[in-house]
VEXKE-733982 format. One record per atom (N, C-alpha, C): x, y, z. Coordinates in steps of 0.05 Angstrom, whole numbers, padded with zeros to 5 digits, always signed. Example, Ala and Ser with C-alpha at 12.3 -4.5 7.8 and 13.67 -1.06 7.14 Angstrom:
BEGIN
+00264-00114+00156;+00246-00090+00156;+00264-00066+00156;+00257-00045+00142;+00273-00021+00143;+00258+00001+00157;
***
This chain:
BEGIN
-00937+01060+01786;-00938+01066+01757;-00911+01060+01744;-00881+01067+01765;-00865+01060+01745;-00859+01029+01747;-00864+01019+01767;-00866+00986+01765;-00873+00978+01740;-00900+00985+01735;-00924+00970+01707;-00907+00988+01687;-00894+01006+01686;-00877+01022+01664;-00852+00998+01653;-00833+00991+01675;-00810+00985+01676;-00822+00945+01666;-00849+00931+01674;-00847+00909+01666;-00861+00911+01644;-00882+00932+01629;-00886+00932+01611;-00863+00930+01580;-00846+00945+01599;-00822+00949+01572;-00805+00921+01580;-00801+00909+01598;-00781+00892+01596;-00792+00858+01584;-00824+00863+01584;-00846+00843+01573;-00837+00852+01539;-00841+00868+01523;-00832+00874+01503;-00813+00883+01494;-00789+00873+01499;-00755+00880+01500;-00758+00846+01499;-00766+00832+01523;-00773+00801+01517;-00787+00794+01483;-00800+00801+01482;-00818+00797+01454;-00799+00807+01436;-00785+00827+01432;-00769+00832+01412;-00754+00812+01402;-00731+00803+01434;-00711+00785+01436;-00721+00761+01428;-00748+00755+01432;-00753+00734+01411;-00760+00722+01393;-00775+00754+01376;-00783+00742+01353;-00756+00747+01329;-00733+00764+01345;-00711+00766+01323;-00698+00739+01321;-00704+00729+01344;-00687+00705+01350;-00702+00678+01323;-00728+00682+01325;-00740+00668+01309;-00732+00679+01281;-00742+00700+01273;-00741+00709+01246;-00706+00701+01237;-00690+00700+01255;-00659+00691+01246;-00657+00665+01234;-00669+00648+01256;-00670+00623+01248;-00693+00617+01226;-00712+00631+01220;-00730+00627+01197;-00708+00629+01174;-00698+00657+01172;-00676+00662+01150;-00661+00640+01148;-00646+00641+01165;-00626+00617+01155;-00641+00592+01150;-00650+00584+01162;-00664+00556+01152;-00671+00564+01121;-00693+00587+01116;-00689+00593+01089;-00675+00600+01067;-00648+00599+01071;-00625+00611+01065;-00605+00586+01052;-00610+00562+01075;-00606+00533+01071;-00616+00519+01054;-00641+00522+01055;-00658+00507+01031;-00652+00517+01006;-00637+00540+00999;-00643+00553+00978;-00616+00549+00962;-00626+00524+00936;-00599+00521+00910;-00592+00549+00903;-00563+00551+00902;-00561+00571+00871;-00573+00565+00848;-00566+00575+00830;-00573+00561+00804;-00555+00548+00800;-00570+00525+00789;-00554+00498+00781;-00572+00484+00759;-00555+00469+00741;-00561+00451+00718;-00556+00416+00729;-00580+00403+00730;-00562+00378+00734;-00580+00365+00718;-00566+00348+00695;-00579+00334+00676;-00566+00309+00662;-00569+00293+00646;-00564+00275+00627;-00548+00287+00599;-00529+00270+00592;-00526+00273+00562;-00527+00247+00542;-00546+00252+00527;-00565+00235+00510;-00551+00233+00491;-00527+00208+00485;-00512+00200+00459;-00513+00175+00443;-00537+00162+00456;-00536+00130+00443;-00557+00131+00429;-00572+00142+00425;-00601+00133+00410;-00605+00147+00375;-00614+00139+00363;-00628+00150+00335;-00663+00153+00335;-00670+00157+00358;-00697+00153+00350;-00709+00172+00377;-00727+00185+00362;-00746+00205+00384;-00752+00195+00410;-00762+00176+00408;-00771+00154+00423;-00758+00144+00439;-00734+00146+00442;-00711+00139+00464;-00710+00162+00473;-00703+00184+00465;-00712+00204+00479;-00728+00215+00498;-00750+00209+00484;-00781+00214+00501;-00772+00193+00529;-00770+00170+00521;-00764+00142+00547;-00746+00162+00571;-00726+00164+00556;-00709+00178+00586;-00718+00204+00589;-00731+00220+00578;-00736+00252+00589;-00759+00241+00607;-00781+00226+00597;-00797+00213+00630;-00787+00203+00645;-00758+00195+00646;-00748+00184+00664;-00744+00199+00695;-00716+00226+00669;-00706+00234+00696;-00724+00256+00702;-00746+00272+00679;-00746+00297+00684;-00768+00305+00710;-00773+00290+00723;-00772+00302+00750;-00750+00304+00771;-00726+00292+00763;-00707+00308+00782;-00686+00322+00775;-00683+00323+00752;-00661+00336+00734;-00677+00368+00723;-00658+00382+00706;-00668+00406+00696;-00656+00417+00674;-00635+00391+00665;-00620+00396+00630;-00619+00378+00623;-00620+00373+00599;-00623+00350+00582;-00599+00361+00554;-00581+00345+00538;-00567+00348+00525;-00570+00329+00505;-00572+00336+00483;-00579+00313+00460;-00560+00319+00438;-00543+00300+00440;-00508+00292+00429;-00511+00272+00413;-00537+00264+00407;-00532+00237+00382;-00526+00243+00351;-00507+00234+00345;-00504+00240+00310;-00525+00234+00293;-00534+00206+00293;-00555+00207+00278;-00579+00215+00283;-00591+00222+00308;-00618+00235+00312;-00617+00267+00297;-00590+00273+00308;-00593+00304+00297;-00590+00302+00262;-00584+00276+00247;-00586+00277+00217;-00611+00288+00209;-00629+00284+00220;-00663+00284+00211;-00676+00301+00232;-00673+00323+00212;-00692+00353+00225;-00718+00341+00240;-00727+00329+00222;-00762+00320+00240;-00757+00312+00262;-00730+00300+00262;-00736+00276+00292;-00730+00296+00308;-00704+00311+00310;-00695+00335+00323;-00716+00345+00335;-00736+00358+00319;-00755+00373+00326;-00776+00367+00343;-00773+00332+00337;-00793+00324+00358;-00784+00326+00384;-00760+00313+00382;-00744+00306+00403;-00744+00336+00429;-00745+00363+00411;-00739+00388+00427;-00764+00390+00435;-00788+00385+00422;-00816+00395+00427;-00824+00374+00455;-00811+00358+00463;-00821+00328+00487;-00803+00344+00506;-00774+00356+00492;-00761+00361+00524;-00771+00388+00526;-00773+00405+00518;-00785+00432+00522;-00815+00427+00531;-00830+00416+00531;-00861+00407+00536;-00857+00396+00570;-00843+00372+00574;-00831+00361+00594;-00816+00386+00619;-00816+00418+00614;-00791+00436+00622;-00761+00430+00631;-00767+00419+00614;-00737+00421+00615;-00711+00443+00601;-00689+00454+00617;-00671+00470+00594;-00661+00445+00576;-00648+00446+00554;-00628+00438+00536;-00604+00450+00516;-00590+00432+00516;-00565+00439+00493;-00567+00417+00472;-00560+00427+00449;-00566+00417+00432;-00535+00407+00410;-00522+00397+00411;-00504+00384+00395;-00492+00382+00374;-00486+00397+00357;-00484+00399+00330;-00452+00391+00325;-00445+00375+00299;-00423+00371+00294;-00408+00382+00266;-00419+00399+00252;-00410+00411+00231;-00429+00415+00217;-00428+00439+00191;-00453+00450+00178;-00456+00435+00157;-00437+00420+00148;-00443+00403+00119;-00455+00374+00122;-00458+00363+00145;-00467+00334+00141;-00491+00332+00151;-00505+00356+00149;-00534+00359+00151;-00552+00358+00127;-00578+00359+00131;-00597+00359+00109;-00609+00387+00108;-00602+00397+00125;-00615+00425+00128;-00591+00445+00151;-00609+00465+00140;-00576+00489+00145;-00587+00496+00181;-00565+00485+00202;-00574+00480+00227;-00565+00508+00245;-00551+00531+00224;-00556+00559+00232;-00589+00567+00229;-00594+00561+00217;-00631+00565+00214;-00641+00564+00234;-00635+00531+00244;-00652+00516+00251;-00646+00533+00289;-00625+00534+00288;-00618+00545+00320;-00627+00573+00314;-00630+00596+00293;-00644+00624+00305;-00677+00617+00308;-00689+00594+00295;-00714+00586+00300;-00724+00578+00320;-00702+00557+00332;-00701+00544+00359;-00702+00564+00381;-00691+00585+00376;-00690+00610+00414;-00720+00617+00405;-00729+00627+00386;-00752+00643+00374;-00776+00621+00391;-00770+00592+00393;-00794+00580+00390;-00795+00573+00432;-00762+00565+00430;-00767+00547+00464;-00748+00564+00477;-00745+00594+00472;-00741+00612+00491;-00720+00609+00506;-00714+00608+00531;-00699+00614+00550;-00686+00581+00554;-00720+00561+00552;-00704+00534+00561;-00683+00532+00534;-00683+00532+00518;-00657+00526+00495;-00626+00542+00508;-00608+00538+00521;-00595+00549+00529;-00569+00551+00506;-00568+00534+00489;-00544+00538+00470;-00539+00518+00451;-00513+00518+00440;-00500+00489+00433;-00484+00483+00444;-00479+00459+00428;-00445+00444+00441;-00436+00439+00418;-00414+00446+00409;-00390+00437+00386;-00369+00431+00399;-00351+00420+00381;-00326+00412+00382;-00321+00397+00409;-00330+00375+00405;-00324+00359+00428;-00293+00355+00448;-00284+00357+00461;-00257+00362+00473;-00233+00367+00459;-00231+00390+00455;-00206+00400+00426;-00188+00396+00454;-00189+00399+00471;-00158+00403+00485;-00151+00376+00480;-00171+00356+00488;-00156+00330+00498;-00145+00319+00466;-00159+00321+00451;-00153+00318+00420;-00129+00330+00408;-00122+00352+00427;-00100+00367+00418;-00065+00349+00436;-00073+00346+00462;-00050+00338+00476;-00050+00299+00470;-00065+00290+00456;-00071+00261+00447;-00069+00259+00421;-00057+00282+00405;-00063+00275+00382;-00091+00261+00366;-00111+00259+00370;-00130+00256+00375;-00142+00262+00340;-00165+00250+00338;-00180+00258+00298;-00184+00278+00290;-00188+00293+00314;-00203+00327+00316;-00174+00341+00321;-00144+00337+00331;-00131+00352+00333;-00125+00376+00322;-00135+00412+00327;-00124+00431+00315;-00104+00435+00298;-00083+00427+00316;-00059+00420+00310;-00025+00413+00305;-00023+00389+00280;-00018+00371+00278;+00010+00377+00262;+00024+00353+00265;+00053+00360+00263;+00065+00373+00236;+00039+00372+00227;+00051+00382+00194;+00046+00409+00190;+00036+00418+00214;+00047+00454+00215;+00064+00463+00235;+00077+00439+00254;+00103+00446+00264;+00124+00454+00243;+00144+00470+00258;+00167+00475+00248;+00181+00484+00267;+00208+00477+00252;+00235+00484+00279;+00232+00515+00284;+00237+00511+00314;+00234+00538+00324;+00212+00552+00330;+00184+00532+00334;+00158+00547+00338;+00168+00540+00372;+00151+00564+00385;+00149+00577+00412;+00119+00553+00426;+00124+00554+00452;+00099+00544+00462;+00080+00570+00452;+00085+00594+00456;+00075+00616+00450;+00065+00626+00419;+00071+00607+00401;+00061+00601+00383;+00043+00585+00379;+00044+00561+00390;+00029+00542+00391;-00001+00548+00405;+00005+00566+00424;-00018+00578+00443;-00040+00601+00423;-00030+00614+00405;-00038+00631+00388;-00049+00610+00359;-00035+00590+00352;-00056+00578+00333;-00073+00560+00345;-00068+00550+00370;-00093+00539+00378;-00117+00557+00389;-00116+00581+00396;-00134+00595+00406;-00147+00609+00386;-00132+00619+00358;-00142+00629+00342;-00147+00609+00321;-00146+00581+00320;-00166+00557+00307;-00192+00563+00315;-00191+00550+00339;-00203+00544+00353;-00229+00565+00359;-00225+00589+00359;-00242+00606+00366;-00261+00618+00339;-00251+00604+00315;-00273+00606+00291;-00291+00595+00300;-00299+00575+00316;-00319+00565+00324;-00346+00592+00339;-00332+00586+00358;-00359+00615+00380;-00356+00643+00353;-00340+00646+00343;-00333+00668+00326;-00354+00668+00310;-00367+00641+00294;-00387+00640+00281;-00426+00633+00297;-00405+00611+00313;-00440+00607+00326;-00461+00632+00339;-00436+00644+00352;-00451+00663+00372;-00454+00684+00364;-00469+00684+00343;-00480+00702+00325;-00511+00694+00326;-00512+00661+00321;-00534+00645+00326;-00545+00640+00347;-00528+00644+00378;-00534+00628+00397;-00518+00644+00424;-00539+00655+00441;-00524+00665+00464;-00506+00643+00473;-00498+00617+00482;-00480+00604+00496;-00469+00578+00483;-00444+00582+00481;-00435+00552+00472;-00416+00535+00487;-00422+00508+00482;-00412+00496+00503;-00388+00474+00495;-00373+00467+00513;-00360+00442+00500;-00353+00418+00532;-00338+00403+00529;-00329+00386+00543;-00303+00383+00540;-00283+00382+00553;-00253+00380+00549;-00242+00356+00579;-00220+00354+00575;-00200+00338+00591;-00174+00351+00594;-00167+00370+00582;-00143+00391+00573;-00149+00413+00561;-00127+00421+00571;-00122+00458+00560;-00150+00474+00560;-00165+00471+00586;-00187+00484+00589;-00177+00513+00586;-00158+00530+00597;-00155+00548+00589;-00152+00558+00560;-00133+00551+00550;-00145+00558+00529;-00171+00562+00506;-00189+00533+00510;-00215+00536+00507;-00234+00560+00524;-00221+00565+00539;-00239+00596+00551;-00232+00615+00537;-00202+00613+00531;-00192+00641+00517;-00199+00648+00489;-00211+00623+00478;-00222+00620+00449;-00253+00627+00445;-00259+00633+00469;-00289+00650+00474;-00304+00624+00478;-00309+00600+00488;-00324+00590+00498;-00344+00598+00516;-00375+00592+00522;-00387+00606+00538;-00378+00585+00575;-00381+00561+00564;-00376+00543+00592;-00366+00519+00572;-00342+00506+00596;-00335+00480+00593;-00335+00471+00615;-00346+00444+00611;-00343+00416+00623;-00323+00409+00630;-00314+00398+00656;-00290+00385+00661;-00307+00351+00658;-00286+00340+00656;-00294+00304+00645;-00288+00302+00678;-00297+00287+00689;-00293+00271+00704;-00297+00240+00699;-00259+00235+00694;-00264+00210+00676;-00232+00192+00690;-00249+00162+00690;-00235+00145+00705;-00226+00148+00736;-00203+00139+00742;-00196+00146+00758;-00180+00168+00762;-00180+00186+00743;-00167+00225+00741;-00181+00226+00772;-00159+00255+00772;-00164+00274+00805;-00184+00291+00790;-00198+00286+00819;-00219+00300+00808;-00217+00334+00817;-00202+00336+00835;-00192+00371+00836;-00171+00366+00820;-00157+00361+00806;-00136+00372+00785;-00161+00376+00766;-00179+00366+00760;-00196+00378+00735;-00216+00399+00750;-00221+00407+00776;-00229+00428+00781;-00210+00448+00778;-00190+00450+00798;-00168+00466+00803;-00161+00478+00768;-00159+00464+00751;-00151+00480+00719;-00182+00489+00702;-00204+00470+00712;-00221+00490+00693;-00238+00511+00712;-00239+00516+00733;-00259+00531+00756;-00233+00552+00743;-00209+00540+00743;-00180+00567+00754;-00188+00589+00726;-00200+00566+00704;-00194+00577+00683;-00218+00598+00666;-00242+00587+00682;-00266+00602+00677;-00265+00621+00705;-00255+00629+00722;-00252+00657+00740;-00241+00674+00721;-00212+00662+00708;-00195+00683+00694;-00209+00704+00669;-00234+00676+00657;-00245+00697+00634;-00275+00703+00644;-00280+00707+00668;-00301+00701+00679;-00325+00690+00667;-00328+00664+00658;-00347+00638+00652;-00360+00629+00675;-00376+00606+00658;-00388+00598+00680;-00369+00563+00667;-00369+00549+00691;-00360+00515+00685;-00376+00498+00694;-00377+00476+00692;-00394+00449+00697;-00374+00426+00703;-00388+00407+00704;-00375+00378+00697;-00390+00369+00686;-00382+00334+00676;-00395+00314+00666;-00381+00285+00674;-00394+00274+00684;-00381+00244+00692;-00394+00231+00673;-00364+00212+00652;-00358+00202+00633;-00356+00179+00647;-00345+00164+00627;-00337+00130+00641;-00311+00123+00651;-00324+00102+00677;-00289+00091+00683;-00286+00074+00681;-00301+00054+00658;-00276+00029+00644;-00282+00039+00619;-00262+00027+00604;-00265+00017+00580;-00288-00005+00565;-00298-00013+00580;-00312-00039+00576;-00341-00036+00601;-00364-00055+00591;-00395-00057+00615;-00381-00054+00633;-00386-00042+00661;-00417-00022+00655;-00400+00010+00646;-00375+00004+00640;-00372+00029+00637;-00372+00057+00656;-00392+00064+00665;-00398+00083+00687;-00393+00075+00711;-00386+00093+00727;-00381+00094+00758;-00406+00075+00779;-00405+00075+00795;-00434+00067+00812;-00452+00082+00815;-00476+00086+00832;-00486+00103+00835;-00477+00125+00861;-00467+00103+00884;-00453+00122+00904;-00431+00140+00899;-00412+00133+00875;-00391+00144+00863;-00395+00175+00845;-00421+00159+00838;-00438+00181+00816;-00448+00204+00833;-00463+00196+00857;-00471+00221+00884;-00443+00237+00889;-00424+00225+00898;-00401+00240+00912;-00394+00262+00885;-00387+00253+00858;-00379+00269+00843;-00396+00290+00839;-00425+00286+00830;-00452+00314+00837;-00442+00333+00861;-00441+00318+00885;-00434+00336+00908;-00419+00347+00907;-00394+00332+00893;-00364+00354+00894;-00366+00374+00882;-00382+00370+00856;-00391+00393+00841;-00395+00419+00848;-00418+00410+00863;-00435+00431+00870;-00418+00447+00895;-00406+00427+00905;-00390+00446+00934;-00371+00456+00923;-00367+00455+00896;-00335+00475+00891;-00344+00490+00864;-00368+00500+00869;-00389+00523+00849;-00386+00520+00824;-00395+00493+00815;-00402+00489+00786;-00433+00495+00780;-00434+00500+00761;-00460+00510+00748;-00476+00495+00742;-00460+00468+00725;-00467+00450+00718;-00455+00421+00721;-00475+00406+00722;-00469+00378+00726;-00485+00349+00715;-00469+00337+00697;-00477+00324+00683;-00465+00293+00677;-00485+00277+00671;-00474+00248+00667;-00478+00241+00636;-00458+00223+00635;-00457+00218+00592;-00478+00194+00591;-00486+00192+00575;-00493+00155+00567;-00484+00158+00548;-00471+00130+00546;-00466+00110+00505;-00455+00096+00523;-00452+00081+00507;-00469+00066+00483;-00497+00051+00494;-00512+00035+00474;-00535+00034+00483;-00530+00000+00491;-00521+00002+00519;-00529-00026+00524;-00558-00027+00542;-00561-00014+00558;-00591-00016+00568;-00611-00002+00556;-00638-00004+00577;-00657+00013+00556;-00648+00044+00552;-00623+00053+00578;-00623+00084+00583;-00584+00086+00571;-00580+00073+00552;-00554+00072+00547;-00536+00063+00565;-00518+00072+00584;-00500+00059+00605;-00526+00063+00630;-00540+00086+00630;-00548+00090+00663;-00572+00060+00675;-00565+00063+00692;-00575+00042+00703;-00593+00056+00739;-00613+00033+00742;-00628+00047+00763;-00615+00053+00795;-00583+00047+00791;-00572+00060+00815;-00556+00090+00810;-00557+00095+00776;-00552+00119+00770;-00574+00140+00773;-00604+00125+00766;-00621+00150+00774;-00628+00155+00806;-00622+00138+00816;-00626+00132+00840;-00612+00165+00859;-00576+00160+00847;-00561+00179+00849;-00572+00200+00848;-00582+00205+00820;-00596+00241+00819;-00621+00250+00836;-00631+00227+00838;-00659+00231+00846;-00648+00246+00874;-00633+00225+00887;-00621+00237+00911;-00605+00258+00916;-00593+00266+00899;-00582+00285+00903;-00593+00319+00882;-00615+00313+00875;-00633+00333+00870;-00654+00333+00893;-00666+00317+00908;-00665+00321+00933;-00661+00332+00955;-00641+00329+00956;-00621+00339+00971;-00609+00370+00965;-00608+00375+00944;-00605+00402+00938;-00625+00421+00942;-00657+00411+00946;-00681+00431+00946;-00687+00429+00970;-00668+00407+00987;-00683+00414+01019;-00653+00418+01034;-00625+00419+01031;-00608+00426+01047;-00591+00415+01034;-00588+00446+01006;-00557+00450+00998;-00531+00446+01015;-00542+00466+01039;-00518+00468+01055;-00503+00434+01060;-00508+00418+01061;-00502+00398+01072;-00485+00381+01052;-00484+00401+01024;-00456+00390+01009;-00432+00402+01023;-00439+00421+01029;-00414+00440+01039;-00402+00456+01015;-00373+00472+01030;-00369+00485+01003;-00333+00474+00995;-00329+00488+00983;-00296+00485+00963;-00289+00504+00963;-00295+00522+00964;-00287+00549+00957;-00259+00558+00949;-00246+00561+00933;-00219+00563+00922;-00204+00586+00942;-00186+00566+00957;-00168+00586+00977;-00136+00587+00963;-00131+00566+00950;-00092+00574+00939;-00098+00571+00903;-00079+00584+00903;-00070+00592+00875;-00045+00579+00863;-00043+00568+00833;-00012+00557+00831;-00026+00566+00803;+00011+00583+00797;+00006+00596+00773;+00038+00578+00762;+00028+00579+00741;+00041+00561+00714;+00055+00573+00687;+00075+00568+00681;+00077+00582+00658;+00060+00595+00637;+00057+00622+00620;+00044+00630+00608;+00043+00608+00576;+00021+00592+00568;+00020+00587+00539;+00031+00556+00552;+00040+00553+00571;+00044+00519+00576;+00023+00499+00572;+00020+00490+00546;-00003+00469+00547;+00007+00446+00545;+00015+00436+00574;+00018+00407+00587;-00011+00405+00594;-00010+00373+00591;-00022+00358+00598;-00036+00347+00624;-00009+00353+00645;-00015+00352+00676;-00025+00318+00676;-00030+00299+00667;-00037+00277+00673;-00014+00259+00693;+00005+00257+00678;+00031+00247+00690;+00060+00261+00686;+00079+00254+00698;+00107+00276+00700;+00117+00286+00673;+00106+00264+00652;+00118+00259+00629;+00094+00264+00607;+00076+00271+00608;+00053+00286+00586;+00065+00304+00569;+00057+00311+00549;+00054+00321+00523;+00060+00352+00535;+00065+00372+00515;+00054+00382+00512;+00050+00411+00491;+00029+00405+00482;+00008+00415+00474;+00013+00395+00442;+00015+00373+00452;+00012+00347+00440;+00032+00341+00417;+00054+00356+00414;+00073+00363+00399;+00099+00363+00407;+00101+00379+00437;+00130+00377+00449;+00134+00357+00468;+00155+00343+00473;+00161+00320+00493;+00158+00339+00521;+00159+00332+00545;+00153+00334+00569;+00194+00366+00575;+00191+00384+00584;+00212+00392+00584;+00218+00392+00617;+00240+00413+00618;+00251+00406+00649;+00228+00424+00671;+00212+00436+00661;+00192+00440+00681;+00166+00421+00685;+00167+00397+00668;+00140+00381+00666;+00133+00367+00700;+00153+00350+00703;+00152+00339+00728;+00156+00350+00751;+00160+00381+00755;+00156+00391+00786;+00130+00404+00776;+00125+00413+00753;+00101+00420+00745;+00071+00392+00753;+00085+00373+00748;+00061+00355+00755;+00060+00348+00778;+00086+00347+00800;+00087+00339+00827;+00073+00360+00842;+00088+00383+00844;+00070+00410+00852;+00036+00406+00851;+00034+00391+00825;-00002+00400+00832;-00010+00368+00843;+00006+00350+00852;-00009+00332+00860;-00003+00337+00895;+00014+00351+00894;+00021+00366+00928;+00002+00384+00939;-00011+00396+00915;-00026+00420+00929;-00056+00406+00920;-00062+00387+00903;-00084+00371+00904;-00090+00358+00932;-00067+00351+00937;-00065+00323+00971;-00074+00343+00993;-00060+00368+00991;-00064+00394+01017;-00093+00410+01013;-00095+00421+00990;-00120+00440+00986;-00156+00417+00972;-00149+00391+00960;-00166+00392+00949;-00186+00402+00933;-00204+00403+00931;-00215+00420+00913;-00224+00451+00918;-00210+00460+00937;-00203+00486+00944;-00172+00502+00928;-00166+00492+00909;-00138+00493+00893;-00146+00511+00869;-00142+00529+00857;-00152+00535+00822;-00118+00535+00814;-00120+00534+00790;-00084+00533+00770;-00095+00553+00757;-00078+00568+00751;-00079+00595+00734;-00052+00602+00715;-00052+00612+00688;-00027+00615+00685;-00021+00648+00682;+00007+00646+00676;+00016+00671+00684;+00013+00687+00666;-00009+00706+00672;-00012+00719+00649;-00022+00747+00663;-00024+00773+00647;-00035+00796+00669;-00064+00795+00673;-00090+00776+00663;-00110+00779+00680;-00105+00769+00707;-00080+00748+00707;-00090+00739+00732;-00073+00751+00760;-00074+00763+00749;-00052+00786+00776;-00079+00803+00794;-00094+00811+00795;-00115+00817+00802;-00128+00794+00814;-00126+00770+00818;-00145+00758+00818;-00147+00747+00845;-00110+00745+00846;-00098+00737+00869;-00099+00744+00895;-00104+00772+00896;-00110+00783+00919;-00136+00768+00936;-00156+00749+00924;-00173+00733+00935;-00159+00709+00946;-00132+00705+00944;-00118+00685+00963;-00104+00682+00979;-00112+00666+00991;-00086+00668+01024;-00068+00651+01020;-00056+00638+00999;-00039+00618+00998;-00036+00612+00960;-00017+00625+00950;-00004+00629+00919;+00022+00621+00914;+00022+00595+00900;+00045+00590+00888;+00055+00592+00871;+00082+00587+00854;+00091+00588+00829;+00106+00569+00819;+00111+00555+00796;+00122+00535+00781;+00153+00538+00798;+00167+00566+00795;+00193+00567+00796;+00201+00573+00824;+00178+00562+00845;+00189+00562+00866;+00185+00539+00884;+00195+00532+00907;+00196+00503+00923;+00173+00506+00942;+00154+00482+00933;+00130+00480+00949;+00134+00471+00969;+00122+00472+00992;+00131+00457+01017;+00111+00440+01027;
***
């Protein structure tokens, strides 16, 4: 009896040991397959006509899941707008919607956005204004906040930091009244665009820029106000085809996603093909790497932000080269160039495991999530 006792139990002590063993590997396997949430979509800037629209939302919208419609003249003409939202919302798709100021419309486009949540719900996720105020700001640029004719001797970077953030922030100050989330795209001074109440910005991924220096400052800079960030891969010539490859175009999605962007997105303009710049080794890209994301995320891997480099408080350099702007007004001072060497040292070592933060008291708290924190005024090794 205790024989049939002792192999009864060690027959089911066996059975245990194996179906945990299974149910582990069920989990994880299911665990693997499983995206966060993520946006990966198009932004629609070349076309005037519904109908270009409709063309590319059948394009990508089986592998994508945002669509962005940035054309000036489509959004002139409410009807077309309307069509244009009723094909991507029909199609499920989320969208953002584009607006460039309240006066060069035909109709009042605060309306038109408390009508828009009322009608396509949850997929309408926001707007987008003010197209890259940072980079406009450290480029002097059409849109610059500003411009030298409200300098005066003796303004503070810390001045400069206070009228660009309180320009700047009339924007969300009015929309988001209209609109749970607003969005923009920048190349610079992402921090400050967070501090001006942005809901998410875009880092450009543009030309041959590092592509962790534009993680490292906008990931650094949406932790600090806790946002959410994205990208968007813009163009890297000047001239056809303009855009990256398609293999070039995969690696940047991936980087994305392995260093916890939310969002990720590609531009078109101008309209040289039927799909503006994209071409069929760009959809190719998404197809595959939406793909790839619904059957083994894991296999981007991750980024996860392990060092910290904190920067002067209100410093809006440029970070491009030793000798940048900054905050598009002051010449480069004696901290610009260990300021820019430093981050191309801790770009070469951490990659896109790096965030920049500046010195300010949210981010004293923050730090304690790193094993490795530097500072402007000390020697990197």
């Amino acid at each position: 009896m205790n024989r049939k006792l002792t192999l009864a139990f060690s027959v089911a002590l066996i059975l245990v040991v194996v179906l945990s063993l299974f149910l582990a590997q069920h989990l994880l396997s299911y665990s693997q397959a499983q995206p966060r949430e993520f946006y990966l979509g198009v932004m629609f800037a070349y076309g005037d006509e519904p109908s270009q629209v409709k063309a590319l939302v059948d394009k990508v919208k089986d592998y994508t899941n945002l669509f962005i419609l940035g054309s000036v003249d489509l959004l002139s003409d409410e009807s077309a707008l309307n069509e244009a939202c009723d094909y991507i919302y029909s199609a499920k798709l989320n969208f953002i919607v584009q607006f460039r100021g309240l006066q060069i419309y035909n109709y009042t486009i605060t309306d038109w956005i408390w009508t828009a949540h009322q009608k396509y719900g949850d997929q309408f996720l926001g707007i987008y204004r003010f197209d890259e105020p940072g980079g406009n700001q450290v480029d002097n640029g059409p849109a610059q906040l500003l411009n030298s004719t409200i300098y005066k001797p003796g303004m503070t970077y810390s001045d400069m930091a206070r009228s660009y953030v309180g320009n700047l922030s009339v924007f969300p100050c009015y929309y988001l009244d209209y609109t749970p989330k607003m969005f923009t795209s920048d190349y610079a001074l992402y921090w400050f665009d967070y501090k001006a109440d942005y809901t998410t910005i875009f880092a450009e991924f543009v030309g041959n820029q590092s592509r962790a220096r534009h993680i490292a400052l906008c990931r650094g800079a949406a932790e600090a106000f806790e946002k959410d960030w994205g990208v968007v891969v813009t163009w890297k010539y000047d001239q056809p085809p303009y855009l990256e490859s398609g293999e070039e175009l995969y690696s940047d999605l991936a980087l994305a996603y392995s260093a916890g962007a939310k969002y990720a997105l590609v531009f078109s303009y101008p309209d040289i093909t039927e799909f503006g710049i994209l071409e069929e080794q760009h959809f190719d890209a998404l197809k595959r790497f939406w793909n790839t994301l619904h059957s083994n995320p894991a296999s981007f891997g991750t980024n996860n932000p392990e060092a910290a480099y904190i920067v002067p408080e209100d410093y809006g350099f440029g970070f491009r080269r030793p000798d940048d702007t900054i905050w598009g007004l002051f010449p480069p001072d004696e901290y610009s160039a260990k300021i820019f060497y430093d981050t191309e040292t801790l770009t070469a070592k951490y990659g896109a495991r790096l965030n920049i933060f500046y010195d300010e008291p949210r981010v004293a708290p923050l730090l304690a999530n790193y094993t490795n924190i530097y500072y402007w005024n000390q020697t990197i090794p």
